[in-house]
C-alpha positions as CSV (number, residue, x, y, z in Angstrom):
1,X,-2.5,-18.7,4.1
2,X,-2.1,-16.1,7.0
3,X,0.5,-13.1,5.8
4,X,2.0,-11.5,9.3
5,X,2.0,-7.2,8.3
6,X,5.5,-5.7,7.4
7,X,6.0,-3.2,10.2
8,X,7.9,0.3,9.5
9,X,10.9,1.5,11.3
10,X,11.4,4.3,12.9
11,X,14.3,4.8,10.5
12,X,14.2,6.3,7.1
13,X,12.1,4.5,4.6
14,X,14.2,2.7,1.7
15,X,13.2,1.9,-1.7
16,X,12.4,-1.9,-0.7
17,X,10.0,-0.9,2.4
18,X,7.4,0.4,0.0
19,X,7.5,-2.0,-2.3
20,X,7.3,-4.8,0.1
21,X,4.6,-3.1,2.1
22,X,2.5,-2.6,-1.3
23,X,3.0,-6.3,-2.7
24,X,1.6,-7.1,1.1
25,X,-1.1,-5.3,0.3
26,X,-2.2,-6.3,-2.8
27,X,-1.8,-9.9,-2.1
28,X,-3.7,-9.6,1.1
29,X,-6.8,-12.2,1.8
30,X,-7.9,-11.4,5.3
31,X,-10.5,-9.2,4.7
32,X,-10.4,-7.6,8.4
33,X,-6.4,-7.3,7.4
34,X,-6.5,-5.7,4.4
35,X,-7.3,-2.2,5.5
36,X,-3.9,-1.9,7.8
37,X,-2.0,-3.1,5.0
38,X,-3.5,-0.7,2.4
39,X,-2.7,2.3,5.4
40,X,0.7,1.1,5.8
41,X,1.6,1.0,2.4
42,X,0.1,4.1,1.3
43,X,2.0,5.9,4.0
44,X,5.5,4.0,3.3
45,X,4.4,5.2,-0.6
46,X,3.8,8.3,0.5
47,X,7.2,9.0,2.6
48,X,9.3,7.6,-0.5
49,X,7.7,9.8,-2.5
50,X,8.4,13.1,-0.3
51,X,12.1,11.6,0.1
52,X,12.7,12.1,-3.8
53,X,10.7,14.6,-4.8
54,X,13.2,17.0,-5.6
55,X,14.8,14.8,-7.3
56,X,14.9,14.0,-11.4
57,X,12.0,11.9,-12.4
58,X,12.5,8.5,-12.7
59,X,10.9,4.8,-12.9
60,X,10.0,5.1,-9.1
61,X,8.1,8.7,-9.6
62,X,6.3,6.2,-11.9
63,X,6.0,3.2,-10.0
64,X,4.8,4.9,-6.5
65,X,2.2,6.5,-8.6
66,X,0.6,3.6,-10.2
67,X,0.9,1.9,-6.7
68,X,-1.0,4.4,-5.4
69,X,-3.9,4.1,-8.2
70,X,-3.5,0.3,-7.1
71,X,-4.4,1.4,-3.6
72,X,-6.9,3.3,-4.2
73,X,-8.7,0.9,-6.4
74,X,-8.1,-1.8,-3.7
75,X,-9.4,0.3,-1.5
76,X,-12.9,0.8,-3.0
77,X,-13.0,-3.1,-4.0
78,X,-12.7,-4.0,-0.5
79,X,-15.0,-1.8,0.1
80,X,-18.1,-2.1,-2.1
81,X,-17.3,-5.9,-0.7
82,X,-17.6,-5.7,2.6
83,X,-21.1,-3.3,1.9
84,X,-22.0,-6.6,-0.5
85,X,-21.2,-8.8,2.1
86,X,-23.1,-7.2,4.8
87,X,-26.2,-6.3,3.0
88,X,-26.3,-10.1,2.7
């Protein structure tokens, strides 16, 4: 099943753009996809988390954190992979 990419506005990021970006990106199939939707959800992660930095901690300090890890570990799945796949 094909997933069309959440695109970012121009506008300030809200709570629900990360999270939709990241659930994208984790649920991703297309392996020629997958590294866009890692970029834009690390950087909608990434602009949430300079937005309320200053601010208390709180479950979303958490949560963009972990999702980050997530990425990451994504990331270097996709990545040992694709070496896998073209060493094949």
């Amino acid at each position: 099943m094909a997933q069309s990419l959440p695109h970012l506005s121009d506008g300030p990021p809200r709570r629900a753009t990360w999270r939709r970006l990241y659930q994208s990106a984790i649920l991703e199939l297309n392996r020629q996809r997958l590294p866009q939707a890692i970029t834009l959800a690390r950087r909608a992660i990434l602009d949430r988390a300079e937005e309320i930095i200053t601010r208390p901690p709180t479950d979303e300090h958490s949560a963009l954190n972990a999702a980050l890890r997530t990425l990451r570990t994504l990331e270097e799945v996709a990545a040992r992979e694709a070496a896998d796949h073209d060493a094949a």
